[in-house]
C-alpha atoms as a printed R data frame, in Angstrom:
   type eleno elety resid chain resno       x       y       z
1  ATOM     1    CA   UNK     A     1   0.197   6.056  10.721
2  ATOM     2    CA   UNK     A     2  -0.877   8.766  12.700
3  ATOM     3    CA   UNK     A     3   0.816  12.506  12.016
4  ATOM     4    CA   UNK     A     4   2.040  10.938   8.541
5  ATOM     5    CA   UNK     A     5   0.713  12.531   5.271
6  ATOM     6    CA   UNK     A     6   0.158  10.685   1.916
7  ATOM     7    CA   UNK     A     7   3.620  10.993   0.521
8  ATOM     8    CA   UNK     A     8   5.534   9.640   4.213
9  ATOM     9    CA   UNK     A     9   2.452   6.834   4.050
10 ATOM    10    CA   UNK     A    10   3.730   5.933   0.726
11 ATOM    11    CA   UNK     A    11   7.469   6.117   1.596
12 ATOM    12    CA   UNK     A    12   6.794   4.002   5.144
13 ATOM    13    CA   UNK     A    13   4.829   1.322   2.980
14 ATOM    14    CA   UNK     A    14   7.855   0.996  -0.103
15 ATOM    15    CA   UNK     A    15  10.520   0.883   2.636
16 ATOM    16    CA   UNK     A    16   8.796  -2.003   4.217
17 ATOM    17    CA   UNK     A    17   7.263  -3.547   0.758
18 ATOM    18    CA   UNK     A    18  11.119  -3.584  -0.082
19 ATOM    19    CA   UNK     A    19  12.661  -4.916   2.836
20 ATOM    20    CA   UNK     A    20  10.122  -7.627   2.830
21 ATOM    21    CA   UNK     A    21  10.551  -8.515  -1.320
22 ATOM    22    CA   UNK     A    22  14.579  -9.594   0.186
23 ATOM    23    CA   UNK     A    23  13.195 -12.018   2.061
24 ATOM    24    CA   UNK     A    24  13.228 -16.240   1.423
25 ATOM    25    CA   UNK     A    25  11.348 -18.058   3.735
26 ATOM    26    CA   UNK     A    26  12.591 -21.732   3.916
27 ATOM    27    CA   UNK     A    27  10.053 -24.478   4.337
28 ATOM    28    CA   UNK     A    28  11.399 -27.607   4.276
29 ATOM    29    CA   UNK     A    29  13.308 -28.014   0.714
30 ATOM    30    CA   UNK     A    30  11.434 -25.286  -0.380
31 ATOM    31    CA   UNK     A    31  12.456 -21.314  -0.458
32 ATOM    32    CA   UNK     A    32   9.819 -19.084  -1.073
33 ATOM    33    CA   UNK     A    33  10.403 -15.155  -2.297
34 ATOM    34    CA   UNK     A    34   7.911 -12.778  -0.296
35 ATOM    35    CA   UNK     A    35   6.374 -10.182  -1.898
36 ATOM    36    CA   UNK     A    36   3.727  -7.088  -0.798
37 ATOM    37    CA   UNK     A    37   1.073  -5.049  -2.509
38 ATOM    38    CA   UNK     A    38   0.185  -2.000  -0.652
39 ATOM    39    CA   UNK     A    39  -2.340   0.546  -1.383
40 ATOM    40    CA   UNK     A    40  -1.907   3.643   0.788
41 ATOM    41    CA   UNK     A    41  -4.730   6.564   1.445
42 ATOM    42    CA   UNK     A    42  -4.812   9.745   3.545
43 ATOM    43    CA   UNK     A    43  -7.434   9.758   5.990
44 ATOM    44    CA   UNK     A    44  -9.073  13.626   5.731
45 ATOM    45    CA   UNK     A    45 -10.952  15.632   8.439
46 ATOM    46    CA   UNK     A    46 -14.825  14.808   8.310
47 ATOM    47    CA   UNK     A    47 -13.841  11.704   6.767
48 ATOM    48    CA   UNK     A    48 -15.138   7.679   7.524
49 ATOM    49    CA   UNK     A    49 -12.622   5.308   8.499
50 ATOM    50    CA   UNK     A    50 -14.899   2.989   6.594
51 ATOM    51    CA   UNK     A    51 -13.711   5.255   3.636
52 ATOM    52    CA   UNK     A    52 -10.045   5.599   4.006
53 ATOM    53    CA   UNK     A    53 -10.007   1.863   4.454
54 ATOM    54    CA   UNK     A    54 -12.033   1.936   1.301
55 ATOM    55    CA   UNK     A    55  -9.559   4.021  -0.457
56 ATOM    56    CA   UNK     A    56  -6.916   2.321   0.254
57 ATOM    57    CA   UNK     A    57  -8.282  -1.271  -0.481
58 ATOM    58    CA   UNK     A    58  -8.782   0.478  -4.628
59 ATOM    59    CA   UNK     A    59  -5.010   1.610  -4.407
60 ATOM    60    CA   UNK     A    60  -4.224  -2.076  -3.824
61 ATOM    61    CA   UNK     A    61  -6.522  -3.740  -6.142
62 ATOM    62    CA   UNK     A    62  -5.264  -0.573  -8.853
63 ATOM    63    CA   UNK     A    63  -1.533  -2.104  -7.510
64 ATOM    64    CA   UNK     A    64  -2.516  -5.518  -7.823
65 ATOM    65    CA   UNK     A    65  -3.878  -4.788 -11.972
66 ATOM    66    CA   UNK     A    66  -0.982  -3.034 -12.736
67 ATOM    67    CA   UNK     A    67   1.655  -6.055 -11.259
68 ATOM    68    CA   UNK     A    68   1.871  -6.681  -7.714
69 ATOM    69    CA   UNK     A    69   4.538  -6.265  -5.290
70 ATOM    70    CA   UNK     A    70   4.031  -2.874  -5.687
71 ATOM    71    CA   UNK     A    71   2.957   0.432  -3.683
72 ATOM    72    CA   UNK     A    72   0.047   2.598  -4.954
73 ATOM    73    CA   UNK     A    73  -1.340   5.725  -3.576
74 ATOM    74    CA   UNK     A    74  -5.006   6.441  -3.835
75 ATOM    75    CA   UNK     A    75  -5.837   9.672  -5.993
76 ATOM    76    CA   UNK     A    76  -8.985  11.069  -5.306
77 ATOM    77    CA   UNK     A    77 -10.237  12.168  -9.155
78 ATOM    78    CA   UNK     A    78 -12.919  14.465  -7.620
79 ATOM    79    CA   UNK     A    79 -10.630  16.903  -5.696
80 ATOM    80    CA   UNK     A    80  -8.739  17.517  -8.777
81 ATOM    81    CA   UNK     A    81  -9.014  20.567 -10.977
């Protein structure tokens, strides 16, 4: 999401995560509830895309640990004081 920082990433990704989990999909006799797990990162100047998509891929699995159908933002422990 281009010209979108972490925080509008991670509002973008629960509005849709949400909208999706009020979903049922009928198949046949069946209903099925949708759900999403979602794990956002900023892309930074000088950065890979190999690594944002990286980033992003532990916020999901991190999302995925704690629950699912979830949103989680990937916190980069080594820029923090």
């Amino acid at each position: 999401m281009p010209d979108t920082d972490l925080k509008g990433g991670a509002i973008a990704a629960e509005k849709i995560r949400s909208r999706l989990s009020e979903e049922v999909v009928k198949a046949d006799e069946h209903s099925l509830k949708l759900s999403l797990t979602v794990g956002v990162a900023e892309y930074k100047d000088g950065q890979t895309l190999e690594k944002c998509i990286k980033d992003a891929d532990t916020a999901r699995y991190k999302a995925k640990n704690q629950g699912r159908n979830r949103v989680e933002v990937f916190e980069d422990k080594e820029l923090e004081v």
